[in-house]
MIKOLDREN-6113 format. One record per residue: z, x, y of N, C-alpha, C, O in turn; residue number from 1. Coordinates in steps of 0.1 Angstrom, whole numbers. Layout:
N
@n.zz->Z; n.xx->X; n.yy->Y; ca.zz->Z; ca.xx->X; ca.yy->Y; c.zz->Z; c.xx->X; c.yy->Y; o.zz->Z; o.xx->X; o.yy->Y; i->NUM
...
***
This chain:
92
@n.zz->0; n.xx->8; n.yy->-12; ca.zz->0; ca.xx->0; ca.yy->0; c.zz->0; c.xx->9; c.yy->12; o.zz->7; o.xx->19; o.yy->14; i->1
@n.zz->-8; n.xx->4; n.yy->20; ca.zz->-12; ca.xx->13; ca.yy->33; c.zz->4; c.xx->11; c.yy->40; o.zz->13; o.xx->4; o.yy->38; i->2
@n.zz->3; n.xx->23; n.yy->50; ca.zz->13; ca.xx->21; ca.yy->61; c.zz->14; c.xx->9; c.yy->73; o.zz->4; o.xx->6; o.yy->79; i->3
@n.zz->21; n.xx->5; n.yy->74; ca.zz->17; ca.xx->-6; ca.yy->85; c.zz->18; c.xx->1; c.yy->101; o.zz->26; o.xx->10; o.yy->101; i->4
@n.zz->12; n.xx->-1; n.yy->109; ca.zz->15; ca.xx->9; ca.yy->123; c.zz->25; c.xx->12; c.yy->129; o.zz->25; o.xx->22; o.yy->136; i->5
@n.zz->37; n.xx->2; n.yy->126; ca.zz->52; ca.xx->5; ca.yy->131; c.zz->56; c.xx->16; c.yy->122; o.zz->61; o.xx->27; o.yy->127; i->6
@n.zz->53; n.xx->14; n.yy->109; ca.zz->61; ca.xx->28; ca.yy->100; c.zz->53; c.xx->40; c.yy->112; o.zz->58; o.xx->45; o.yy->122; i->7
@n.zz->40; n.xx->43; n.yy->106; ca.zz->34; ca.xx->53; ca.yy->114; c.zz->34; c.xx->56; c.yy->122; o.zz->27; o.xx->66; o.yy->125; i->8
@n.zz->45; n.xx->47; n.yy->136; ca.zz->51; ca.xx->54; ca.yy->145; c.zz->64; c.xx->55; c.yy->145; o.zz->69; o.xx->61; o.yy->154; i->9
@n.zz->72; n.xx->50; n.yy->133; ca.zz->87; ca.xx->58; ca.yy->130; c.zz->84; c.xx->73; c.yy->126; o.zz->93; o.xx->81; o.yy->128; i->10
@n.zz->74; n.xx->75; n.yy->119; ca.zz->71; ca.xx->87; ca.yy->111; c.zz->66; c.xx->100; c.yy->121; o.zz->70; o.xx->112; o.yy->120; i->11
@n.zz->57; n.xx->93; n.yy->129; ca.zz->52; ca.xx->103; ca.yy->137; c.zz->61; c.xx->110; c.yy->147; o.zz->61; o.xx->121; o.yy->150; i->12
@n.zz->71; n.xx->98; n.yy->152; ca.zz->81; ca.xx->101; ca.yy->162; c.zz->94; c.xx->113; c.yy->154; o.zz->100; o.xx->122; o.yy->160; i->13
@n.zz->95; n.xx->111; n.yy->140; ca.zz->103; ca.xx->119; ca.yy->134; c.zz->98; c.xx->132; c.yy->132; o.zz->104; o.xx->142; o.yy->134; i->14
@n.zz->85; n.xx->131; n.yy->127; ca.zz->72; ca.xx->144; ca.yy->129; c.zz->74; c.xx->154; c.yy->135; o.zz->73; o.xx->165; o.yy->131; i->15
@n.zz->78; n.xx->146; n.yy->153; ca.zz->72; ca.xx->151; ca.yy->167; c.zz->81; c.xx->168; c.yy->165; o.zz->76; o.xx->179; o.yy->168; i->16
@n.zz->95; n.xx->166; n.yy->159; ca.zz->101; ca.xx->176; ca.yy->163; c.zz->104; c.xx->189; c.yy->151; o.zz->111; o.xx->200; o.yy->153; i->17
@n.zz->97; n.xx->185; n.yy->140; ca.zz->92; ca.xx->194; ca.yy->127; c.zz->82; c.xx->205; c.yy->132; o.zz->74; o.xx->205; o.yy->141; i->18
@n.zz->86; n.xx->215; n.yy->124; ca.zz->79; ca.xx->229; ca.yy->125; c.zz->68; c.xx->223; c.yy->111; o.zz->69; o.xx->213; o.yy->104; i->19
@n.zz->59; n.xx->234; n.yy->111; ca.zz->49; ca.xx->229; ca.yy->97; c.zz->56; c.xx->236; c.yy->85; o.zz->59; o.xx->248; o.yy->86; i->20
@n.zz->58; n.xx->231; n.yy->77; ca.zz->65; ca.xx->236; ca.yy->66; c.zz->59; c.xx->243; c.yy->54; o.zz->66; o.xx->248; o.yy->45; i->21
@n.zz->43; n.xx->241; n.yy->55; ca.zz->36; ca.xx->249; ca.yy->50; c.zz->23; c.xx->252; c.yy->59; o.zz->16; o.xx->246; o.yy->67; i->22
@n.zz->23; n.xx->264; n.yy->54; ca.zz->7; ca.xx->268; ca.yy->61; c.zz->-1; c.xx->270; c.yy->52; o.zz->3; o.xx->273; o.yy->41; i->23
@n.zz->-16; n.xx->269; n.yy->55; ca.zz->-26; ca.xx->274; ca.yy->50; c.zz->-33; c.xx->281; c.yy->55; o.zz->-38; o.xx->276; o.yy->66; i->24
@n.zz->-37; n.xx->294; n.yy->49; ca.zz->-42; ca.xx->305; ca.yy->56; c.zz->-60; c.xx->306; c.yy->52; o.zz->-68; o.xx->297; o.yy->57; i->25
@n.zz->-63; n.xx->312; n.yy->47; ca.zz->-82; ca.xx->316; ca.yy->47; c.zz->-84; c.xx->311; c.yy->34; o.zz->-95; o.xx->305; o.yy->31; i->26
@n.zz->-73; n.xx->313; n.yy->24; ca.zz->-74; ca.xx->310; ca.yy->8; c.zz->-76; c.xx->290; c.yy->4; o.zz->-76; o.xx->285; o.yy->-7; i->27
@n.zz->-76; n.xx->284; n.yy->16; ca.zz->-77; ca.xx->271; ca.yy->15; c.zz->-67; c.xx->266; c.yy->9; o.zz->-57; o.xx->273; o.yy->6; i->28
@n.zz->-69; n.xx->253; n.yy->5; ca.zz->-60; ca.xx->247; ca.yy->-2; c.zz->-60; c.xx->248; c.yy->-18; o.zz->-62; o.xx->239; o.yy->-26; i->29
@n.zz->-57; n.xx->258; n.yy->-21; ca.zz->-57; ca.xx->261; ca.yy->-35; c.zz->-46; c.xx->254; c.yy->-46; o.zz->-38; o.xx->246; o.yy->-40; i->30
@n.zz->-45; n.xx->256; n.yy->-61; ca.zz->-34; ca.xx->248; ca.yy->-66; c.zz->-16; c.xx->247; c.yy->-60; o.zz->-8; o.xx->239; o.yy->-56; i->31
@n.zz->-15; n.xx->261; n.yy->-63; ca.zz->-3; ca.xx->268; ca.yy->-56; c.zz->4; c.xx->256; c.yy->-40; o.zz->14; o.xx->248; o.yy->-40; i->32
@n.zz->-5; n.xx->261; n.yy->-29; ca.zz->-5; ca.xx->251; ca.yy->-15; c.zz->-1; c.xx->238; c.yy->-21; o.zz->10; o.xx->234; o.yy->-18; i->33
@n.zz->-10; n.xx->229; n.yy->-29; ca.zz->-11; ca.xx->218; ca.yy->-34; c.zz->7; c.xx->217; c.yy->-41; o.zz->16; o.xx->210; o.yy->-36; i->34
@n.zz->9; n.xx->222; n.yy->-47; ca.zz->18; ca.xx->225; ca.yy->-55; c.zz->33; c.xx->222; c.yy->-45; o.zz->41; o.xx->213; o.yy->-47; i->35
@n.zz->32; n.xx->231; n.yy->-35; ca.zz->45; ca.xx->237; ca.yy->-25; c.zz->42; c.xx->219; c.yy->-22; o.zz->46; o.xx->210; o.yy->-29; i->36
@n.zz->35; n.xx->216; n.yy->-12; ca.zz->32; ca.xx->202; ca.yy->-8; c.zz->38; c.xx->194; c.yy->-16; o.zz->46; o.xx->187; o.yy->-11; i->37
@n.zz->37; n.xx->192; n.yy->-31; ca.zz->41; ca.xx->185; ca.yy->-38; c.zz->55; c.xx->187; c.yy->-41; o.zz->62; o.xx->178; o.yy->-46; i->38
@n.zz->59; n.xx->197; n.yy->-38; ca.zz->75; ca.xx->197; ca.yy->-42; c.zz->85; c.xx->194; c.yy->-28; o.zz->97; o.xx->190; o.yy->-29; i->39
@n.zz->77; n.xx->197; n.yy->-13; ca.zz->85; ca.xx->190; ca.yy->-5; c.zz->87; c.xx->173; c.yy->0; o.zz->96; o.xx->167; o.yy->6; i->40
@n.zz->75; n.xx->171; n.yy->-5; ca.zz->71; ca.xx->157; ca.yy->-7; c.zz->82; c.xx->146; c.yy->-15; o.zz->85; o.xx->134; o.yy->-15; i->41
@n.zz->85; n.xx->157; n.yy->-24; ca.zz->93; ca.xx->151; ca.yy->-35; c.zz->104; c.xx->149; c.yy->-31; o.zz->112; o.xx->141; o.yy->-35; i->42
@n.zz->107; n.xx->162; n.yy->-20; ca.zz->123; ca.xx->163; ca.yy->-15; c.zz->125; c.xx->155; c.yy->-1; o.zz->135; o.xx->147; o.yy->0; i->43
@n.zz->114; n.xx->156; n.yy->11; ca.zz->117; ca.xx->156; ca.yy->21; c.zz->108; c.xx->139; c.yy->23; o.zz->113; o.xx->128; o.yy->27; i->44
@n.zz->100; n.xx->142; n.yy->20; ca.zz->89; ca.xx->129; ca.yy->22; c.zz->77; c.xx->128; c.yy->32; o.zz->66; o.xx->122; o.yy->31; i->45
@n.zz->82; n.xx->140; n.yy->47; ca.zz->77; ca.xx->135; ca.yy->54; c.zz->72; c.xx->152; c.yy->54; o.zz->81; o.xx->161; o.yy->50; i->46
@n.zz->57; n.xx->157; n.yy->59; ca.zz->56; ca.xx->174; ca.yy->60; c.zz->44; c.xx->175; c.yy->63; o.zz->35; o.xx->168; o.yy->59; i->47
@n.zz->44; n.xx->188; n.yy->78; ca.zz->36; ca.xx->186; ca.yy->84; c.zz->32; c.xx->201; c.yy->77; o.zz->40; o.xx->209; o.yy->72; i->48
@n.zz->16; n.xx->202; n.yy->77; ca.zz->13; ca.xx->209; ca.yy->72; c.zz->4; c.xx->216; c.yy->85; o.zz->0; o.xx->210; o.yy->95; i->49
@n.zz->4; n.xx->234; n.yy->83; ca.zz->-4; ca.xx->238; ca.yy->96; c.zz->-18; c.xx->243; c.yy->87; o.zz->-21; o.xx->244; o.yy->75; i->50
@n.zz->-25; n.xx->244; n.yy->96; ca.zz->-39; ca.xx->251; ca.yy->87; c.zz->-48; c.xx->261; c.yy->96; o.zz->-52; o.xx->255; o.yy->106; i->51
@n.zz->-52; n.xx->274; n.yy->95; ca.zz->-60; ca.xx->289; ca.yy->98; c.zz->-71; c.xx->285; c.yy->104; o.zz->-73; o.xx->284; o.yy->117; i->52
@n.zz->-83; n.xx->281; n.yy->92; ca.zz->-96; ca.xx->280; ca.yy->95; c.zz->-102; c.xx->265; c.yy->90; o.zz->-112; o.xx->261; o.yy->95; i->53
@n.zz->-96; n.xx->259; n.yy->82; ca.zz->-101; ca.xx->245; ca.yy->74; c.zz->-94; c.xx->235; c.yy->83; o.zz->-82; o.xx->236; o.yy->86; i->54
@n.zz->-102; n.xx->225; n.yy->88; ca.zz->-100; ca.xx->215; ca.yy->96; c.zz->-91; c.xx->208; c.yy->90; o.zz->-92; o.xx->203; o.yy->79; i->55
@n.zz->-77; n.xx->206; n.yy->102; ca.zz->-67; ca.xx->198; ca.yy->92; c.zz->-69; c.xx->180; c.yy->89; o.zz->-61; o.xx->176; o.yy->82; i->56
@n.zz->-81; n.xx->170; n.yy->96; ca.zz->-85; ca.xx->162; ca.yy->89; c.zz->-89; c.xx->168; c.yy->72; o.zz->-84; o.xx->159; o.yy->65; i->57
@n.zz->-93; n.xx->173; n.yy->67; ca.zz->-104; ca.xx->177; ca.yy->58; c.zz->-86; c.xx->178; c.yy->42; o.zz->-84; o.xx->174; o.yy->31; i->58
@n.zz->-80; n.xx->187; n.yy->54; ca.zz->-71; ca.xx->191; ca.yy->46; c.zz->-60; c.xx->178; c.yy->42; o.zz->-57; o.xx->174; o.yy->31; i->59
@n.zz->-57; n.xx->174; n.yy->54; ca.zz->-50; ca.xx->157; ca.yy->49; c.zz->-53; c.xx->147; c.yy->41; o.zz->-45; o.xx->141; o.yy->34; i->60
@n.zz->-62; n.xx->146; n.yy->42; ca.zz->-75; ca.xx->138; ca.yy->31; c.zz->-72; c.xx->142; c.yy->17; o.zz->-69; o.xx->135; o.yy->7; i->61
@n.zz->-75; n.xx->159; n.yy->17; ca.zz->-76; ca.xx->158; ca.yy->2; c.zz->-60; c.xx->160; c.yy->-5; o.zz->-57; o.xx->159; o.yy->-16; i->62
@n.zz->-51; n.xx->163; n.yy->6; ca.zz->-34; ca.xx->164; ca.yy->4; c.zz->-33; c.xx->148; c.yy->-1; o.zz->-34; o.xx->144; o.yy->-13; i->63
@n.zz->-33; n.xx->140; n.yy->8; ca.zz->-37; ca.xx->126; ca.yy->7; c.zz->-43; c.xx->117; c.yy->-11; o.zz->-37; o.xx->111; o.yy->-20; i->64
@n.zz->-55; n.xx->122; n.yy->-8; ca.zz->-63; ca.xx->118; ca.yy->-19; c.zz->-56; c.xx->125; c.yy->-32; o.zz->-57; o.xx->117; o.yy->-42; i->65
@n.zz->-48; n.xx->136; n.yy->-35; ca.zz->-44; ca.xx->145; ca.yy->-45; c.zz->-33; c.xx->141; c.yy->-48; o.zz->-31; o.xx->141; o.yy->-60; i->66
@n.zz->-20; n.xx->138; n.yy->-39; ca.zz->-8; ca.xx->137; ca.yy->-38; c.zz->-4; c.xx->123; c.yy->-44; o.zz->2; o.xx->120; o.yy->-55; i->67
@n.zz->-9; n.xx->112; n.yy->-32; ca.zz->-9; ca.xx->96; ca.yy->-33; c.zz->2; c.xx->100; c.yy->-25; o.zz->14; o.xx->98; o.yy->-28; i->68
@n.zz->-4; n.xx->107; n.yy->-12; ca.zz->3; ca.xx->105; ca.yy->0; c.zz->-2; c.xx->93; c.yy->12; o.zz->-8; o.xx->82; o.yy->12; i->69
@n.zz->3; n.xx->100; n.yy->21; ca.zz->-4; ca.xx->90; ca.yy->36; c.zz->-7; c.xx->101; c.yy->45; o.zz->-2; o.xx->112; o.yy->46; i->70
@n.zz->-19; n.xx->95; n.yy->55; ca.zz->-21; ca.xx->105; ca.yy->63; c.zz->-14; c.xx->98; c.yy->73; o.zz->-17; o.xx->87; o.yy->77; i->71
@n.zz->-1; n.xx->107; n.yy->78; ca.zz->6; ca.xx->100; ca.yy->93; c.zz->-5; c.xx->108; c.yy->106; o.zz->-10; o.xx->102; o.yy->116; i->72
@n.zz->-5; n.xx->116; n.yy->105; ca.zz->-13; ca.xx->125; ca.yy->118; c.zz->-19; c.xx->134; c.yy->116; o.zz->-18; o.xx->141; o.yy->106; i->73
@n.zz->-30; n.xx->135; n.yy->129; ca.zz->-37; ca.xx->150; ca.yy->129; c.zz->-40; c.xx->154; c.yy->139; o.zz->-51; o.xx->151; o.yy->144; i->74
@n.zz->-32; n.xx->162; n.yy->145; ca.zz->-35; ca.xx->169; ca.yy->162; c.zz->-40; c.xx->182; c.yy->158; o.zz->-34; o.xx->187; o.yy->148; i->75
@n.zz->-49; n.xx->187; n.yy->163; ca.zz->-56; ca.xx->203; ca.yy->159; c.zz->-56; c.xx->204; c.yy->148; o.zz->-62; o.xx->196; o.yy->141; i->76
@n.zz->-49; n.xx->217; n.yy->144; ca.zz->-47; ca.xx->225; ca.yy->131; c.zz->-38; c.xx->222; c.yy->127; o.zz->-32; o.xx->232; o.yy->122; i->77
@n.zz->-32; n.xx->209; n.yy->126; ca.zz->-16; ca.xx->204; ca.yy->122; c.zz->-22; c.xx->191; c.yy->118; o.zz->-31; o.xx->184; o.yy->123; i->78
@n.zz->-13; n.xx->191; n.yy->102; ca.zz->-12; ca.xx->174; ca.yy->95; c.zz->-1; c.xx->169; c.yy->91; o.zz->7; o.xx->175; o.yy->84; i->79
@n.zz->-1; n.xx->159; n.yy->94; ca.zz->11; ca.xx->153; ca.yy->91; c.zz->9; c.xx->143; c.yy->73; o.zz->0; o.xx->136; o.yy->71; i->80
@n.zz->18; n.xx->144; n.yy->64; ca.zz->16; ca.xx->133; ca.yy->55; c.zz->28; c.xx->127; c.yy->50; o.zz->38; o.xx->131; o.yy->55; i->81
@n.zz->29; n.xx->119; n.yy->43; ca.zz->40; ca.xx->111; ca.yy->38; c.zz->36; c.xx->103; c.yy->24; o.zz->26; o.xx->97; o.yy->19; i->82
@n.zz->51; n.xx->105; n.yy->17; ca.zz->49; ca.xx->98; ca.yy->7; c.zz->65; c.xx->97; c.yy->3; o.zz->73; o.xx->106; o.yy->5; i->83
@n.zz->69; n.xx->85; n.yy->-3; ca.zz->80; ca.xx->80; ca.yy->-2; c.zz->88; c.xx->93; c.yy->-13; o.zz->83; o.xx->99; o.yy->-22; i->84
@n.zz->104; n.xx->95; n.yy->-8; ca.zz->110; ca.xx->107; ca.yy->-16; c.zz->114; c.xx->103; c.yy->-30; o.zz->112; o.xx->92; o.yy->-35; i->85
@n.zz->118; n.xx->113; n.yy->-35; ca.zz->118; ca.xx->108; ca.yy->-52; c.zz->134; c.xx->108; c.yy->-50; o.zz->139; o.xx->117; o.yy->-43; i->86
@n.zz->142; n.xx->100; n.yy->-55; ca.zz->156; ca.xx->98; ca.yy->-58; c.zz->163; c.xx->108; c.yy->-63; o.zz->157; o.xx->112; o.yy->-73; i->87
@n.zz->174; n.xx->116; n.yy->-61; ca.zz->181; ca.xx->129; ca.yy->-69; c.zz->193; c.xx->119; c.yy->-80; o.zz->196; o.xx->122; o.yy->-91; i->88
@n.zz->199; n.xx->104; n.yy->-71; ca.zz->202; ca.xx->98; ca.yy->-83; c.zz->197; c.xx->94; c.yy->-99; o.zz->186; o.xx->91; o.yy->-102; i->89
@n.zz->208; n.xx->95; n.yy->-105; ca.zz->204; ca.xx->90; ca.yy->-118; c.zz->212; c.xx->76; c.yy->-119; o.zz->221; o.xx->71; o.yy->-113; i->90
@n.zz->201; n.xx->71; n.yy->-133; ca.zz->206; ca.xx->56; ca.yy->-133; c.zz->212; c.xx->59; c.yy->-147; o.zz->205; o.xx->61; o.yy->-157; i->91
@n.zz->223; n.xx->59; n.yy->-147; ca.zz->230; ca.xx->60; ca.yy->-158; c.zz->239; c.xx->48; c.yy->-165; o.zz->246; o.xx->50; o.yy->-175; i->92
***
């Protein structure tokens, strides 16, 4: 289910004051990148990603498309995505 536009400006407003928590450099988005993304995603939910030379639409998309994230933003060489956090509870 898509974001509705209120979420996407609670998200972006929480965004505003995040550093990018991953970069990607010349080597693109390789498994590894893909990988780190997926493990903060799992923790944090919300991660703005910076990017070198690959347009960061290009790169949200396929974080996006790969993850079954959301694209919250894309200013320059910065992306924003989201995908709801995974629980550290157990149901016992």
């Amino acid at each position: 289910m898509p974001l509705s536009k209120a979420r996407i400006k609670e998200l972006r407003s929480e965004a505003h004051h995040l550093a990018p928590a991953v970069k990607i450099g010349k080597g693109g988005l390789s498994d590894a990148v893909i990988a780190t993304v997926d493990a903060r995603l799992k923790r944090e939910g919300l991660v703005k990603v910076g990017t070198a030379d690959t347009g960061a639409d290009v790169v949200a998309t396929a974080l996006a498309e790969r993850l079954g994230a959301d694209v919250v933003q894309v200013v320059g060489k910065t992306c924003t995505v989201w995908r709801e956090p995974e629980s550290d509870q157990d149901d016992d």
